[in-house]
SEMARBA-741592 format. One record per residue (C-alpha): x negated, y, z; residue in one letter. Coordinates in steps of 0.05 Angstrom, whole numbers. Example, Ala and Ser with C-alpha at 12.3 -4.5 7.8 and 13.67 -1.06 7.14 Angstrom:
// SEMARBA-741592
@px->-246, py->-90, pz->156, rest->a
@px->-273, py->-21, pz->143, rest->s
This chain:
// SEMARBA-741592
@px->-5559, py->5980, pz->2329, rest->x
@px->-5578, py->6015, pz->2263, rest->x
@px->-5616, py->6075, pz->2274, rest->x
@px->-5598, py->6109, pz->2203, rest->x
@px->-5557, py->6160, pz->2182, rest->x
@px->-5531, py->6122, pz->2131, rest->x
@px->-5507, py->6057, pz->2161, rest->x
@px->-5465, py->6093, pz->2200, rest->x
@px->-5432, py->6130, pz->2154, rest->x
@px->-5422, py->6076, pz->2113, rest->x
@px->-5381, py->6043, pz->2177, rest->x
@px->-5333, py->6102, pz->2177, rest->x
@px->-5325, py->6097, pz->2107, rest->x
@px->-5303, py->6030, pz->2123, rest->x
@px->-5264, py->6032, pz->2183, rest->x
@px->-5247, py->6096, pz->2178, rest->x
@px->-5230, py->6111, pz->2109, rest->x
@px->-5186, py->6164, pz->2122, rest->x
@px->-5234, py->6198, pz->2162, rest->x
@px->-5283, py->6216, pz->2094, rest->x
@px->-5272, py->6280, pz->2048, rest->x
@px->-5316, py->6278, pz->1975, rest->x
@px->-5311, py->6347, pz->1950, rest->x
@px->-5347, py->6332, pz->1879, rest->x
@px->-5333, py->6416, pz->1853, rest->x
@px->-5388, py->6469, pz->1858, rest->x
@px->-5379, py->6495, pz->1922, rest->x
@px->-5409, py->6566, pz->1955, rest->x
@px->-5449, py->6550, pz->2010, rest->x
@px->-5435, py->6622, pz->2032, rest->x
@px->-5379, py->6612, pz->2085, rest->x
@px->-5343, py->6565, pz->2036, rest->x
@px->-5366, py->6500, pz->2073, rest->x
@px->-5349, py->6528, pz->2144, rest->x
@px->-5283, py->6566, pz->2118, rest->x
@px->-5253, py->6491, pz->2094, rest->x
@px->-5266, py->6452, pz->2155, rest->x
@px->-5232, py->6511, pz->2196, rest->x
@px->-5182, py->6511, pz->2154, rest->x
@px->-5174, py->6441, pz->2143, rest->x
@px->-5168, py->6425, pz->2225, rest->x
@px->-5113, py->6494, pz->2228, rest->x
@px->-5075, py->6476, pz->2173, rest->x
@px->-5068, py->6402, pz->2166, rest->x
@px->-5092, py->6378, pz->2236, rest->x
@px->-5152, py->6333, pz->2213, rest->x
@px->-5220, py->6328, pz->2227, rest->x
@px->-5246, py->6280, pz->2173, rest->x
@px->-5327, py->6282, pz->2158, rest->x
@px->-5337, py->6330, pz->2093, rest->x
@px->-5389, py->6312, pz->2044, rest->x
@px->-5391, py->6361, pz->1985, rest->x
@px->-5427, py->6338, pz->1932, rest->x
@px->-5444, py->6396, pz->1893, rest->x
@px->-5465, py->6454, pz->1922, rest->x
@px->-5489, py->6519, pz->1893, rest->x
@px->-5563, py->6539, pz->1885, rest->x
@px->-5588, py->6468, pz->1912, rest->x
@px->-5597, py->6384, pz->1893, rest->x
@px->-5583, py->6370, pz->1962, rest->x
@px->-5505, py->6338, pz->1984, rest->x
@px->-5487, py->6368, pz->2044, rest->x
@px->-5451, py->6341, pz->2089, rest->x
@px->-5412, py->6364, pz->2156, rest->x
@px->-5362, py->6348, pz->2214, rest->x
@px->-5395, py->6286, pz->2233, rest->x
@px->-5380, py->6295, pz->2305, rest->x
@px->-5310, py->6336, pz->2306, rest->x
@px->-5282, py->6270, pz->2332, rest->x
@px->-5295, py->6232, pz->2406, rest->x
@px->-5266, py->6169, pz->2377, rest->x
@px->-5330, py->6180, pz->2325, rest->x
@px->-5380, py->6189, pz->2377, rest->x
@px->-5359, py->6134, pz->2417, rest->x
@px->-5376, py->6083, pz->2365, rest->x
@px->-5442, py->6110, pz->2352, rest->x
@px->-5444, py->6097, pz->2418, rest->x
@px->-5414, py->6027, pz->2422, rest->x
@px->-5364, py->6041, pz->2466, rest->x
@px->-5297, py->6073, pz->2470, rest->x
@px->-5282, py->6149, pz->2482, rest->x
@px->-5262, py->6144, pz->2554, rest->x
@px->-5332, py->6097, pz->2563, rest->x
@px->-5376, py->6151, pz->2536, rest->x
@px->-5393, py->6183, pz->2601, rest->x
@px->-5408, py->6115, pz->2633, rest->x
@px->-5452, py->6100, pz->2573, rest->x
@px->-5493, py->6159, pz->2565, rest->x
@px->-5502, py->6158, pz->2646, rest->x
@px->-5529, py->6093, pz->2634, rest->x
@px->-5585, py->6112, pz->2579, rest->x
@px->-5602, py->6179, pz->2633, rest->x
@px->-5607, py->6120, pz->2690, rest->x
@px->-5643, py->6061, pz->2640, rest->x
@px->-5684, py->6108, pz->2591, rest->x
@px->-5720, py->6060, pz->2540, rest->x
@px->-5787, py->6088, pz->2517, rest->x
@px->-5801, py->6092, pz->2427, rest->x
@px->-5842, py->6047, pz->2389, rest->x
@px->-5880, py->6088, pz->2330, rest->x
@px->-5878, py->6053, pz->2258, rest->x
@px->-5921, py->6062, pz->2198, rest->x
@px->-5868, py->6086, pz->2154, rest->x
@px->-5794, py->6103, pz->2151, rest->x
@px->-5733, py->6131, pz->2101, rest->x
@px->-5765, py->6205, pz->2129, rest->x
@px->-5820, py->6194, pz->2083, rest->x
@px->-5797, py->6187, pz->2016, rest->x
@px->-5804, py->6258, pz->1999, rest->x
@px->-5870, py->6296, pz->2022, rest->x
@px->-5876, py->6368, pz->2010, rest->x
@px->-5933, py->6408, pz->2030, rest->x
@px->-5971, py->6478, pz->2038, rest->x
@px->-5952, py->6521, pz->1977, rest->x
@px->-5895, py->6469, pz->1949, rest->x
@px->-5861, py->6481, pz->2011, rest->x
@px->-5795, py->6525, pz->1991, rest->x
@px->-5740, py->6530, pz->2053, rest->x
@px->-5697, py->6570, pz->1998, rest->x
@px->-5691, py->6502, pz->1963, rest->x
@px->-5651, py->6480, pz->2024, rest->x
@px->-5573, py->6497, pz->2021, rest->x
@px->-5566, py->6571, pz->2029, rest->x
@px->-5514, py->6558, pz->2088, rest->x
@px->-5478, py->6627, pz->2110, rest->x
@px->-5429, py->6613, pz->2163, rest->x
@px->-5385, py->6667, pz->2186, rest->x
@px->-5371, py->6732, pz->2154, rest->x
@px->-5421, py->6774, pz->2200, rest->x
@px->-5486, py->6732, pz->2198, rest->x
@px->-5542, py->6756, pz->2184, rest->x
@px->-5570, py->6699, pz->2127, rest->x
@px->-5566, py->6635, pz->2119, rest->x
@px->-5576, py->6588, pz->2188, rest->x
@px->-5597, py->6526, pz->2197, rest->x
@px->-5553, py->6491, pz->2252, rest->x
@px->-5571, py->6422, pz->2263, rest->x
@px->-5649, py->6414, pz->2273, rest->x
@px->-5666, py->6388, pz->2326, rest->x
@px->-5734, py->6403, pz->2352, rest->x
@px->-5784, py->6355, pz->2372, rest->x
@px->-5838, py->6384, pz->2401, rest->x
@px->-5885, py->6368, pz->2467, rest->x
@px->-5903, py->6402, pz->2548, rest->x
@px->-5982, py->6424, pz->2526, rest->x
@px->-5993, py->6398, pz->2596, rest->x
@px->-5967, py->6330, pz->2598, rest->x
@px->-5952, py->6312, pz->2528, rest->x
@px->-5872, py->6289, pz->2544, rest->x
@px->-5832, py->6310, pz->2489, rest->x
@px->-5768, py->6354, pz->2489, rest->x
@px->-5714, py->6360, pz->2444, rest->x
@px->-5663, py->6411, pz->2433, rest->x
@px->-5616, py->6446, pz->2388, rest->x
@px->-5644, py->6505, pz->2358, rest->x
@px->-5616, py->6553, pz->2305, rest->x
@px->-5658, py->6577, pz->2248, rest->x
@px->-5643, py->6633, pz->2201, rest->x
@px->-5689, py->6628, pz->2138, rest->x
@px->-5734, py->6692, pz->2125, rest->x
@px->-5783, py->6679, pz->2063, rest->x
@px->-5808, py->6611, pz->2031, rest->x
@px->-5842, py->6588, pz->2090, rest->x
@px->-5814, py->6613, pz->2167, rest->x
@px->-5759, py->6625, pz->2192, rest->x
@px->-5737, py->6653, pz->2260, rest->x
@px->-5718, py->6611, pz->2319, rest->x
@px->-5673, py->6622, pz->2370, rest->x
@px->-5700, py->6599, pz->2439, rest->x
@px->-5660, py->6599, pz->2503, rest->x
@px->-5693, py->6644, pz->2559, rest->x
@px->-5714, py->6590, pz->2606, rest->x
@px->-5700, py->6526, pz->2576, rest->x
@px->-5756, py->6480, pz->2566, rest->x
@px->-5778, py->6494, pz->2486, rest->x
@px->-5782, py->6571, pz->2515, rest->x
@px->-5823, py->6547, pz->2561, rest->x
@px->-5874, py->6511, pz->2518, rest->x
@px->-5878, py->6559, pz->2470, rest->x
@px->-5900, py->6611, pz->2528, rest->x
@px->-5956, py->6559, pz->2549, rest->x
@px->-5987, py->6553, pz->2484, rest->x
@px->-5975, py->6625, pz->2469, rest->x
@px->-6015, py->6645, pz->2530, rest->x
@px->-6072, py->6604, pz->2507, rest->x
@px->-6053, py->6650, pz->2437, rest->x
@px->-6034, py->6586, pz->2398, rest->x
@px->-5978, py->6559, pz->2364, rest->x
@px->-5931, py->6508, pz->2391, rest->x
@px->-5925, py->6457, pz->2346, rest->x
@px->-5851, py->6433, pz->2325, rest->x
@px->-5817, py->6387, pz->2280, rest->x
@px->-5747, py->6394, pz->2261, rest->x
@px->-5701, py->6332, pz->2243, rest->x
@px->-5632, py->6348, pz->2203, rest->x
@px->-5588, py->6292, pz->2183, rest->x
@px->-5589, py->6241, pz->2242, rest->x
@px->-5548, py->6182, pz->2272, rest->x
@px->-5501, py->6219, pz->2327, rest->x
@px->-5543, py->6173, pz->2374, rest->x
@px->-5607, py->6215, pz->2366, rest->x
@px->-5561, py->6276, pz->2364, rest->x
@px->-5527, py->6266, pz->2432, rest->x
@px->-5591, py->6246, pz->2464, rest->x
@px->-5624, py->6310, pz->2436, rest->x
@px->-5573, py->6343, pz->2481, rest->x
@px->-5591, py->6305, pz->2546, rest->x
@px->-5598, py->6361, pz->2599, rest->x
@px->-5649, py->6339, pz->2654, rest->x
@px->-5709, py->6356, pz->2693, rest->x
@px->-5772, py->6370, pz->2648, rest->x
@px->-5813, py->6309, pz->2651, rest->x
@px->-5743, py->6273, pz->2629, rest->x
@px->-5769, py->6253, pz->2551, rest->x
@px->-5703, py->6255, pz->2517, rest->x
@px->-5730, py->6210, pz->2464, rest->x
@px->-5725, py->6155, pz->2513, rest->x
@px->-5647, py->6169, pz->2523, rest->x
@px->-5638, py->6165, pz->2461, rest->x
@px->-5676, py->6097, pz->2464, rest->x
@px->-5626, py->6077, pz->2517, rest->x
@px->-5564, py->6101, pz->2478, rest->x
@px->-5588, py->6056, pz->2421, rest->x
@px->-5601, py->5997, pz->2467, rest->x
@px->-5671, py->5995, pz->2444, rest->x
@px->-5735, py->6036, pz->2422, rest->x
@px->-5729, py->6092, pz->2371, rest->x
@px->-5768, py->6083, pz->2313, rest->x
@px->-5815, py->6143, pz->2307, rest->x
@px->-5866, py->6161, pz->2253, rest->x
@px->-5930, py->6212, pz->2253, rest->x
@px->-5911, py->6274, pz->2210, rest->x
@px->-5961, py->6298, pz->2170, rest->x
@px->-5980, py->6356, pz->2189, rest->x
@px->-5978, py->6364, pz->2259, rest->x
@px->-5994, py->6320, pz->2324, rest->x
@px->-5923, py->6299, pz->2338, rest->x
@px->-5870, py->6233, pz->2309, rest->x
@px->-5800, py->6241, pz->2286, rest->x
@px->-5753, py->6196, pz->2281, rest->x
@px->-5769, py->6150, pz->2218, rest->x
@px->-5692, py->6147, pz->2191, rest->x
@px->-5672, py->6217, pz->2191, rest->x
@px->-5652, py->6246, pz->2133, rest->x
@px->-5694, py->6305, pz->2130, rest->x
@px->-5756, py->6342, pz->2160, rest->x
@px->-5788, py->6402, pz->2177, rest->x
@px->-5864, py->6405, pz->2203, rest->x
@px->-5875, py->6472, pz->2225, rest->x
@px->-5903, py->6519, pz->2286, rest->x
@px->-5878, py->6566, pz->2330, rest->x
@px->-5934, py->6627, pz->2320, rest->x
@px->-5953, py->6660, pz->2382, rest->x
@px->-5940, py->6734, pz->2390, rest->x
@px->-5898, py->6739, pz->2337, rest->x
@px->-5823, py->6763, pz->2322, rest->x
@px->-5769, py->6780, pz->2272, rest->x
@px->-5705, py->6803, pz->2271, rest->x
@px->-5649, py->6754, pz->2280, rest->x
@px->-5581, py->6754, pz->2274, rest->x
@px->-5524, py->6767, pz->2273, rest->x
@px->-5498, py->6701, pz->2279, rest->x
@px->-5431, py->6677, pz->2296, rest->x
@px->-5443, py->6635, pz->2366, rest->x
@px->-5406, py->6577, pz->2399, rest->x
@px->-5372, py->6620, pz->2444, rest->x
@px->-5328, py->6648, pz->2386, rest->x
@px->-5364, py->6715, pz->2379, rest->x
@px->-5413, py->6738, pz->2318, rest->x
@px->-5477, py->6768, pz->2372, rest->x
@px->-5517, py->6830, pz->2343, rest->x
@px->-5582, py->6824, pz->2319, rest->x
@px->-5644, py->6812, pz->2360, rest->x
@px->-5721, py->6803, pz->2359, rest->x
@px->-5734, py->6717, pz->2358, rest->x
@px->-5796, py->6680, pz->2349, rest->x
@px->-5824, py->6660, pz->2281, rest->x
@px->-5826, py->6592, pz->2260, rest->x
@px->-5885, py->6578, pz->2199, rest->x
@px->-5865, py->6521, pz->2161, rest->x
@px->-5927, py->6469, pz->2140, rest->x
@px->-5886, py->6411, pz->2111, rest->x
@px->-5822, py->6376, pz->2093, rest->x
@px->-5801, py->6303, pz->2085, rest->x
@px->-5739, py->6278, pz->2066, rest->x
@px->-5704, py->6209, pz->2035, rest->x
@px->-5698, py->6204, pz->1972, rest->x
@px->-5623, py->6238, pz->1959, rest->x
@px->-5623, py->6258, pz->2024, rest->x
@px->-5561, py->6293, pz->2057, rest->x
@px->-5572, py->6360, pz->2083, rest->x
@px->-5525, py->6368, pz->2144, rest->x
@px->-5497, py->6423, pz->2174, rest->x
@px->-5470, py->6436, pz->2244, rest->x
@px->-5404, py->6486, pz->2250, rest->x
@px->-5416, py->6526, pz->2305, rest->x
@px->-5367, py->6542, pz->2349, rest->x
@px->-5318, py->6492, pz->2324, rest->x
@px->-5314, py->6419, pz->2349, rest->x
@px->-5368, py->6397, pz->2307, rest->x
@px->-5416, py->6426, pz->2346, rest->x
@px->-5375, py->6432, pz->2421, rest->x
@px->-5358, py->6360, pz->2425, rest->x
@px->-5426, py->6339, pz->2405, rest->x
@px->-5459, py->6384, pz->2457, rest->x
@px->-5399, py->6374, pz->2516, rest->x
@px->-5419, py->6297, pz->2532, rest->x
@px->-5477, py->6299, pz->2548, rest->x
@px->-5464, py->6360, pz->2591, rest->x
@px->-5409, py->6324, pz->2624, rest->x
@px->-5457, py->6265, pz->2651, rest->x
@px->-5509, py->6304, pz->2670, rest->x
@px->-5460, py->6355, pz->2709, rest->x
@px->-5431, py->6281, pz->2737, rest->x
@px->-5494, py->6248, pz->2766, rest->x
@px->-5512, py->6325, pz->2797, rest->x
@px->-5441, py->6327, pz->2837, rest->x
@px->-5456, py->6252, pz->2851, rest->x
@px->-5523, py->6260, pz->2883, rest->x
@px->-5484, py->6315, pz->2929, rest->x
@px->-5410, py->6278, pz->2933, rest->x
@px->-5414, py->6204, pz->2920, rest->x
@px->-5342, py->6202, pz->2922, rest->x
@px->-5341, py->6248, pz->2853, rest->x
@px->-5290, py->6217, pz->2811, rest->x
@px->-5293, py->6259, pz->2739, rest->x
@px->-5321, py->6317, pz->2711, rest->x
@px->-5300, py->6366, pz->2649, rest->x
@px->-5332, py->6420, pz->2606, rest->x
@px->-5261, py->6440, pz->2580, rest->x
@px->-5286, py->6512, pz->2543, rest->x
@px->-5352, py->6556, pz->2546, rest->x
@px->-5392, py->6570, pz->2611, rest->x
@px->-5338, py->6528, pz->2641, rest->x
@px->-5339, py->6458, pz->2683, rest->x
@px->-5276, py->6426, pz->2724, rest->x
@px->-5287, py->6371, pz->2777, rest->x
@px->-5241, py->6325, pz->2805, rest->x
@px->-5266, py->6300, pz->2876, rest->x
@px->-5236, py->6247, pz->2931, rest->x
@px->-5260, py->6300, pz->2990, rest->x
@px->-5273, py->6269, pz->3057, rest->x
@px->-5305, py->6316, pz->3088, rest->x
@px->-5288, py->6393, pz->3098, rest->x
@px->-5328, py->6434, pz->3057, rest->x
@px->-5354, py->6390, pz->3008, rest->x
@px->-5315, py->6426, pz->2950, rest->x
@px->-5363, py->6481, pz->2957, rest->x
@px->-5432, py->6437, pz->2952, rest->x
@px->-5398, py->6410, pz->2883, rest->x
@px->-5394, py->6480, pz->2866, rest->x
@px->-5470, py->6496, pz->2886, rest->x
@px->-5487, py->6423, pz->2849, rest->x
@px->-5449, py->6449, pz->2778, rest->x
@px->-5480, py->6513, pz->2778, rest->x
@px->-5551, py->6497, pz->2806, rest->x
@px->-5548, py->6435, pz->2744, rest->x
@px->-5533, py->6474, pz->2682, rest->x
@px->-5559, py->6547, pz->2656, rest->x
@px->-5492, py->6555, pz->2613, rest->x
@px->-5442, py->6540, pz->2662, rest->x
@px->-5420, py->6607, pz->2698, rest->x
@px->-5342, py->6585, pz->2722, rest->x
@px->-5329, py->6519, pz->2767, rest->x
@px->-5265, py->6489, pz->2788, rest->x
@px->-5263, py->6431, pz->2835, rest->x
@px->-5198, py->6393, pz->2848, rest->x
@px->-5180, py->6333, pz->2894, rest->x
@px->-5176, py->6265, pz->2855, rest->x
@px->-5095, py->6263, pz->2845, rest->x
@px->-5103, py->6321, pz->2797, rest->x
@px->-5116, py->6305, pz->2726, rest->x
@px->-5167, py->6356, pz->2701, rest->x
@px->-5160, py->6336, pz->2628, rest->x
@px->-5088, py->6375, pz->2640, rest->x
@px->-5095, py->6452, pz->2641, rest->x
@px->-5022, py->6458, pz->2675, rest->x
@px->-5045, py->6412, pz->2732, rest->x
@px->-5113, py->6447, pz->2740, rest->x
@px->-5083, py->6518, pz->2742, rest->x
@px->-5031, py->6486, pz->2791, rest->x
@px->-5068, py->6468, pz->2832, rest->x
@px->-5108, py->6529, pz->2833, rest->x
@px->-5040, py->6573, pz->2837, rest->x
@px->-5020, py->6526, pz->2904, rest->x
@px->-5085, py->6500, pz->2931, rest->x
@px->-5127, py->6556, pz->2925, rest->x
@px->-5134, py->6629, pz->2978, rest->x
@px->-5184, py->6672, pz->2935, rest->x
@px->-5212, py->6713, pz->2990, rest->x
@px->-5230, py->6647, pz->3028, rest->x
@px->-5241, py->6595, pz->2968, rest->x
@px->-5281, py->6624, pz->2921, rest->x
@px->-5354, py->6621, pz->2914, rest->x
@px->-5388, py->6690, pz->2874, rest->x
@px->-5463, py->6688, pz->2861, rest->x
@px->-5496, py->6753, pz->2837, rest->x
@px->-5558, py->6767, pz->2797, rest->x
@px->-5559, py->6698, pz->2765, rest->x
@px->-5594, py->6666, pz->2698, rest->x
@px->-5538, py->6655, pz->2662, rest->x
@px->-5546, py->6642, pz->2573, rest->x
@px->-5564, py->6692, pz->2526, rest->x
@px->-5507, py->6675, pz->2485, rest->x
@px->-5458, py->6707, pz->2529, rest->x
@px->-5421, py->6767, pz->2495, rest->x
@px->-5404, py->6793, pz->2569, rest->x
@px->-5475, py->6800, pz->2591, rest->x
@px->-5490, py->6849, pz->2537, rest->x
@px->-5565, py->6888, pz->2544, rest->x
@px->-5572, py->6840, pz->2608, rest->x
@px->-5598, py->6781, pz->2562, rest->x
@px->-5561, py->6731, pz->2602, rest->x
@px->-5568, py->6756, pz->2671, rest->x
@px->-5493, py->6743, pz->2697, rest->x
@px->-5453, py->6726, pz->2757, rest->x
@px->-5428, py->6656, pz->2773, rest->x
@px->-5367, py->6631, pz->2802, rest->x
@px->-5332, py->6576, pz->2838, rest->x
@px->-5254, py->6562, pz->2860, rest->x
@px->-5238, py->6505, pz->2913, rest->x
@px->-5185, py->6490, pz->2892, rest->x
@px->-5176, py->6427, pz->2940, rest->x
@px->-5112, py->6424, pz->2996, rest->x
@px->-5145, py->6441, pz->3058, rest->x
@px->-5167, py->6429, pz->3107, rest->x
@px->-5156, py->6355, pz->3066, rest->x
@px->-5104, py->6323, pz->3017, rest->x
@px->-5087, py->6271, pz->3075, rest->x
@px->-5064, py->6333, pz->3116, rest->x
@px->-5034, py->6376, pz->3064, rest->x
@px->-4969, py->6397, pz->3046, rest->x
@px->-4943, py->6331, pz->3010, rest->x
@px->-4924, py->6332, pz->2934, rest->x
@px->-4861, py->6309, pz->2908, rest->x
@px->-4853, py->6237, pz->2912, rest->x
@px->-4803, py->6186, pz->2884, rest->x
@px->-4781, py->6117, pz->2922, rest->x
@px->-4810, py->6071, pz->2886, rest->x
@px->-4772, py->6020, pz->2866, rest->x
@px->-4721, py->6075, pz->2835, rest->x
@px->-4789, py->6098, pz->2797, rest->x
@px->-4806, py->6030, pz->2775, rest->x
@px->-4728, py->6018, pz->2759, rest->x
@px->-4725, py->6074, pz->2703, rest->x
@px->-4742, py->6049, pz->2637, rest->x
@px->-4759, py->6109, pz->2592, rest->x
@px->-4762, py->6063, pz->2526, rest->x
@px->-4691, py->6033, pz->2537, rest->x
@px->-4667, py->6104, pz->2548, rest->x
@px->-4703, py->6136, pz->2488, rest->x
@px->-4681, py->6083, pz->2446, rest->x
């Protein structure tokens, strides 16, 4: 499979013509770029991929909404939407290691030391309250001081001068942690930033797994076969050698800024807070490289980040209830799971698994298997006729919850968790039954004739 960026745009161009906006006018890159592809999915119900060409105060093309659609990110996967799950379970399960190359498309460009400029970058602001202009898509690369496997991760950056920015690290998740290793040594954590990637490389960033899981070897498995990674330049790590764009930098130790405000996934704009400082020693980019740029909180950026969510919240459950049969991230903080129970009580260990598996989720709903949890009405059915509060719901205090949420304001992300069972007890076999047809009056009515 092609690794580039490129190649696959150029299939959706061809198979998916439709699916690719040029926008050749000046554009604003203050809210401008985020404002039309809101706009665009309210008004006329589309979610095409938006490249605009000319963009104020910058020679890079950015482009966005890459990942807005599941059909999208199933062929960069090779498979179909409803295979995704299975697929990316299968690169967690059959990780394939990198392969390092001498050169790669990353290279074209080098800038270093006192050329470096971030203000040369598009000047993205994204919702009316930010704080400055964010950079949404890098994805970090950067390696456990101790054992040398690398994470990746999603991390925003708002540019503060010519050369750092801030970062935004999540309390507890594994680049937090190696910057607090190599800051109590008092260095800085090396980190490379990649913007501008196949969605391949981008849904394996998002893998969520134990710490001495090396995403870059899911992302080897989503592809099939190794990534291609190069040495940067200036710092002991590789990057992938066909991304568009890259940033060599370090995350100092002992040092913050302000950040913020910036508008979040979870559809709020969060206040203002100190963040670590990122120092910027080089950046490499192809040769008319496309700058791109995540929408967060829209379904650019909560598709992208929901699948790989859903199979790791899937092989938890799994390792707890082997007769799991699907699993959802329908909305923030939230996870439903659809189980074929056959034994009391194991609703609640799929609750424990879900909420023990993820940081971010905080609300769990498990069903039994004849309930469709891609249907709201059928979930909160079953929850209005299924469910007793006072005996089926699981509260957990005192939690670690994300520092994103709004509702755990000057707790940082310390937040309570909950779980529903919403299962028939004591099991479905014994339950009240549903509504049932005779059969061969349900296979006798033919809908088409009728509608006809």
């Amino acid at each position: 499979m092609a690794q580039d960026f490129l190649s696959f745009i150029d299939r959706i161009k061809a198979e998916r013509p439709d699916e690719f906006v040029s926008v050749p006018g000046e554009i604003d890159p203050a809210h401008t770029i985020t404002a039309t592809v809101v706009k665009t999915e309210q008004e006329a119900k589309k979610r095409p991929v938006f490249v605009f060409e000319n963009v104020k105060g910058t020679d890079f093309k950015v482009m966005t909404n890459l990942h807005a659609s599941r059909p999208r990110l199933g062929m960069a996967m090779g498979v179909g939407p409803r295979e995704m799950q299975k697929k990316f379970l299968a690169a967690m399960e059959n990780p394939i290691p990198p392969k390092e190359v001498n050169t790669g498309p990353c290279k074209d460009v080098i800038i270093k030391g006192a050329d470096v400029d971030m203000r040369a970058l598009p000047q993205i602001v994204h919702h009316g309250d930010d704080g400055g202009p964010y950079i949404t898509a890098a994805i970090s690369f950067a390696k456990d001081p101790e054992t040398g496997i690398y994470n990746c991760a999603y991390n925003r950056l708002m540019i503060t001068g010519k050369d750092t920015t801030s970062i935004h690290l999540t309390l507890g998740k594994h680049l937090w942690e190696f910057h607090k290793m190599a800051e109590a040594k008092g260095e800085a954590l090396p980190v490379a930033f990649a913007i501008g990637v196949h969605p391949a490389i981008a849904l394996g960033a998002l893998s969520i797994g134990s710490v001495d899981e090396d995403e870059t070897h899911i992302m080897g498995g989503l592809f099939e076969e190794p990534l291609e990674m190069v040495r940067c330049e200036t710092i002991d790590l590789s990057v992938p050698a066909h991304a568009e764009l890259i940033i060599e930098a370090e995350i100092l130790p002992g040092a913050t800024v302000d950040e913020g405000p910036f508008g979040e996934f979870t559809g709020y704009s969060l206040g203002a807070r100190e963040r670590e400082v990122v120092k910027v020693k080089a950046i490499t980019h192809r040769k008319g490289a496309y700058f791109y740029d995540m929408n967060v909180g829209h379904l650019d950026h909560m598709l992208l980040s929901t699948i790989p969510m859903e199979a790791n919240l899937f092989r938890a459950v799994r390792s707890m209830i082997p007769s799991v049969k699907a699993v959802r991230v329908p909305s923030p903080f939230t996870c439903y799971v659809s189980i074929e129970q056959r034994l009391k009580g194991q609703a609640k260990n799929a609750i424990m698994a879900v909420l023990g598996a993820d940081l971010y989720i905080k609300r769990v709903v498990v069903v039994d298997q004849d309930v469709d949890i891609y249907d709201e009405r059928q979930v909160n059915w079953a929850l209005a006729t299924r469910c007793q509060p006072d005996r089926d719901m699981v509260l957990i205090s005192n939690a670690r919850g994300s520092d994103l949420d709004p509702s755990t304001a000057g707790d940082d992300g310390f937040t309570a968790k909950w779980g529903m069972d919403a299962t028939a007890k004591p099991l479905l076999s014994e339950f009240t039954p549903r509504h049932r047809f005779p059969k061969d009056v349900w296979d006798g009515v033919d809908v088409k004739s009728i509608l006809s």
